[in-house]
N, CA and C atoms as a LAMMPS dump frame, in Angstrom:
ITEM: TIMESTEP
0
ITEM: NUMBER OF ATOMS
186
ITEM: BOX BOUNDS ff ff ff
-5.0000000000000000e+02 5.0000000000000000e+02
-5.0000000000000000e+02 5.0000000000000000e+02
-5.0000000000000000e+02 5.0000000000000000e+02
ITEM: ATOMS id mol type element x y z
1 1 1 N 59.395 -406.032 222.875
2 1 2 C 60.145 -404.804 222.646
3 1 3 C 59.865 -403.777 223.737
4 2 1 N 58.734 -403.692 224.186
5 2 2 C 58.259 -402.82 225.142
6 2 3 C 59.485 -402.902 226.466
7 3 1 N 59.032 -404.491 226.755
8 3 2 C 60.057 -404.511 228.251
9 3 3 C 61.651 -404.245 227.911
10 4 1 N 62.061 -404.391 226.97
11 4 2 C 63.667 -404.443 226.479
12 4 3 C 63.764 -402.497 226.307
13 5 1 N 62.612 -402.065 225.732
14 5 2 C 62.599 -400.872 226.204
15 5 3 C 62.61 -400.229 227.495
16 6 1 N 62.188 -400.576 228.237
17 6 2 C 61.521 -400.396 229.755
18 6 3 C 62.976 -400.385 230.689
19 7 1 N 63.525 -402.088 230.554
20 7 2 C 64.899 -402.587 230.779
21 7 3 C 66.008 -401.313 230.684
22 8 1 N 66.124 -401.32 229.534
23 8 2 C 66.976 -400.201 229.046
24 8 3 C 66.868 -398.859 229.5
25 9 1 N 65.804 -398.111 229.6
26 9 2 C 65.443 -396.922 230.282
27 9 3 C 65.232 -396.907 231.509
28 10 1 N 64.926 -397.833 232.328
29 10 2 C 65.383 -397.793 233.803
30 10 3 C 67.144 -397.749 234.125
31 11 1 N 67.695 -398.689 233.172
32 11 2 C 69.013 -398.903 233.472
33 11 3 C 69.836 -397.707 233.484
34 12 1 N 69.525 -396.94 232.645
35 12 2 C 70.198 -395.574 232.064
36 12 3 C 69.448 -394.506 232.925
37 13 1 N 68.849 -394.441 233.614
38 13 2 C 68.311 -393.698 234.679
39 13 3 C 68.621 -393.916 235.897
40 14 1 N 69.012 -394.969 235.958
41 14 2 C 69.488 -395.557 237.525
42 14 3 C 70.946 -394.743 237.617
43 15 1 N 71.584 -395.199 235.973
44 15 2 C 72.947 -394.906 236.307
45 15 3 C 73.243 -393.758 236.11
46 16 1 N 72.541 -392.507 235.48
47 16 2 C 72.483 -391.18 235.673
48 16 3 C 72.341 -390.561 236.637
49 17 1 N 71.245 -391.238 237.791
50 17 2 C 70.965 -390.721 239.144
51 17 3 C 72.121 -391.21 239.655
52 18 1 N 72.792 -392.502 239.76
53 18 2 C 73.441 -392.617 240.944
54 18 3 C 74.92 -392.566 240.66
55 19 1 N 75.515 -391.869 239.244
56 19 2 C 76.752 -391.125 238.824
57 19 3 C 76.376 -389.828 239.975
58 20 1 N 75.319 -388.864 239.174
59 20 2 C 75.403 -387.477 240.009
60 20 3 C 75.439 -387.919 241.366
61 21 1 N 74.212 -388.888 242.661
62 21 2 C 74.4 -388.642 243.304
63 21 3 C 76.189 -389.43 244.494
64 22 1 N 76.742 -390.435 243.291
65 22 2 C 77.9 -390.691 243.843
66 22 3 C 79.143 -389.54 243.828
67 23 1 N 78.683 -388.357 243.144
68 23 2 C 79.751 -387.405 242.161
69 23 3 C 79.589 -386.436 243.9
70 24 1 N 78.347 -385.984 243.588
71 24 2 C 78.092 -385.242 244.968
72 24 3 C 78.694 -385.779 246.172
73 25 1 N 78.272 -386.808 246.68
74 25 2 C 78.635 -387.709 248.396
75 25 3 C 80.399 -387.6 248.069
76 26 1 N 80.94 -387.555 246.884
77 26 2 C 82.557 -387.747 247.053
78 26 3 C 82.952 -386.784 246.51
79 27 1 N 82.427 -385.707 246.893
80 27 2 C 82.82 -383.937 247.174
81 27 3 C 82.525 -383.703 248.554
82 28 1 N 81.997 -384.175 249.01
83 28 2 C 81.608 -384.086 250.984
84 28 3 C 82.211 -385.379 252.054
85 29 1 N 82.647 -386.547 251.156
86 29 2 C 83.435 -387.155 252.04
87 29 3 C 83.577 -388.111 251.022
88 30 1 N 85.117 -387.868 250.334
89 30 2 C 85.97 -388.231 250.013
90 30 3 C 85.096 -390.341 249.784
91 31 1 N 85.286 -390.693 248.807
92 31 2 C 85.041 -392.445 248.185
93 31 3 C 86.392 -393.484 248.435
94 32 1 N 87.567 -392.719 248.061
95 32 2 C 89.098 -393.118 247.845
96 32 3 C 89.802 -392.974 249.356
97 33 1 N 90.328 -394.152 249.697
98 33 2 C 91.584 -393.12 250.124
99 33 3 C 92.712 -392.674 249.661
100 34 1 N 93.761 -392.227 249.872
101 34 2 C 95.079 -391.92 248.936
102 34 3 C 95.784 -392.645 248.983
103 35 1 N 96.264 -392.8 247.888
104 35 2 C 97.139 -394.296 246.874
105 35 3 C 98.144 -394.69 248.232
106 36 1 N 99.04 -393.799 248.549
107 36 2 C 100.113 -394.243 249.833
108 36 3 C 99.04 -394.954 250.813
109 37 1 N 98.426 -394.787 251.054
110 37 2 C 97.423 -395.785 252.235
111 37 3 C 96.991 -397.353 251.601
112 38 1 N 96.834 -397.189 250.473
113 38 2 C 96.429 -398.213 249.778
114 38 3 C 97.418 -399.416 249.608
115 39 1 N 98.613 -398.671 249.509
116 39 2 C 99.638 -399.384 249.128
117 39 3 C 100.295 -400.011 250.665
118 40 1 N 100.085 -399.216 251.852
119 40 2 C 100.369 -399.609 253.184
120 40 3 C 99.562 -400.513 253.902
121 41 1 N 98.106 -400.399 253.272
122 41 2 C 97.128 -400.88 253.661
123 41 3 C 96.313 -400.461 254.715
124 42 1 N 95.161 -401.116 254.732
125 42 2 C 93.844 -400.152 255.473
126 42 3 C 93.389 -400.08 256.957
127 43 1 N 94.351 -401.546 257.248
128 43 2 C 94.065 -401.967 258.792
129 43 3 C 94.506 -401.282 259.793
130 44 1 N 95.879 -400.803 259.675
131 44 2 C 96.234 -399.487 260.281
132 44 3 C 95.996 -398.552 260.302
133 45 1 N 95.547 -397.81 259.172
134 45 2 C 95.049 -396.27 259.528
135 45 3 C 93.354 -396.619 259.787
136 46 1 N 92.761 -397.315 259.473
137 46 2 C 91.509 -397.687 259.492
138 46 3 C 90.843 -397.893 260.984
139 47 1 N 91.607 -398.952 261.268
140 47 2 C 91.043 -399.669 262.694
141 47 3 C 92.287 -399.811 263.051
142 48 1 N 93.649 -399.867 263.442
143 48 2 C 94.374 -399.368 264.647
144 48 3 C 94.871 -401.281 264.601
145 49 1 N 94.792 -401.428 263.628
146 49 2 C 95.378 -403.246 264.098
147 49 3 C 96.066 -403.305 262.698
148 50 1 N 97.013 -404.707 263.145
149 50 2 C 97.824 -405.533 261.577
150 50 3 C 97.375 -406.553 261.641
151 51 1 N 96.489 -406.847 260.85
152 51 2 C 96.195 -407.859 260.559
153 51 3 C 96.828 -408.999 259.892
154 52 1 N 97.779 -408.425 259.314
155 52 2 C 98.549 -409.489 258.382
156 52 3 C 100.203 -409.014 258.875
157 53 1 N 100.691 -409.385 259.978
158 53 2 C 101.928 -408.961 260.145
159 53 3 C 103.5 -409.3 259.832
160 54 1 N 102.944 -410.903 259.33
161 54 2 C 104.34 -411.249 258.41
162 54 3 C 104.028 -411.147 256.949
163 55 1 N 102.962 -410.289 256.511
164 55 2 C 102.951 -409.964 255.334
165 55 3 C 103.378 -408.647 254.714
166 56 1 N 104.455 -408.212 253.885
167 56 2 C 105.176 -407.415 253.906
168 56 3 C 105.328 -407.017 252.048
169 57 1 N 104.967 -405.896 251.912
170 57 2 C 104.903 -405.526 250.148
171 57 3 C 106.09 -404.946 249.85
172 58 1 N 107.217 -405.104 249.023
173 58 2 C 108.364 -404.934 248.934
174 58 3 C 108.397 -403.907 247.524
175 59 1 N 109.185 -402.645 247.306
176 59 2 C 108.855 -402.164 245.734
177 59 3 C 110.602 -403.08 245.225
178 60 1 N 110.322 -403.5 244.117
179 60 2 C 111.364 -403.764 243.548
180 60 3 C 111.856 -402.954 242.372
181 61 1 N 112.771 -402.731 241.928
182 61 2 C 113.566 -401.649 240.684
183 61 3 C 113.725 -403.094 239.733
184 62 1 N 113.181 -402.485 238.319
185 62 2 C 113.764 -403.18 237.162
186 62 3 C 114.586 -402.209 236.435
């Protein structure tokens, strides 16, 4: 019981520290990029190449 205690209270401390300190770092530089990039993809605005150039994401209407 001790270690299942131990287990448990490290776990919930880890993830308390590293909520706040992920909450903080993505108020000073941004975690995401914005959805339109996502959807264009990363190789271009990222690093300046296409990596996948006959690959092409189409929106379709239902």
């Amino acid at each position: 019981m001790a270690q299942i205690a131990g287990v448990v209270t490290n776990a919930v401390f880890v993830f308390a520290v590293m909520y706040v300190f992920f909450k903080i770092l993505d108020k000073s530089v941004p975690l995401r990029v914005p959805a339109e990039l996502e959807l264009e993809g990363l190789d271009q605005a990222e690093v300046a190449v296409t990596a996948y150039p006959d690959f092409h994401i189409t929106k379709t209407h239902r």
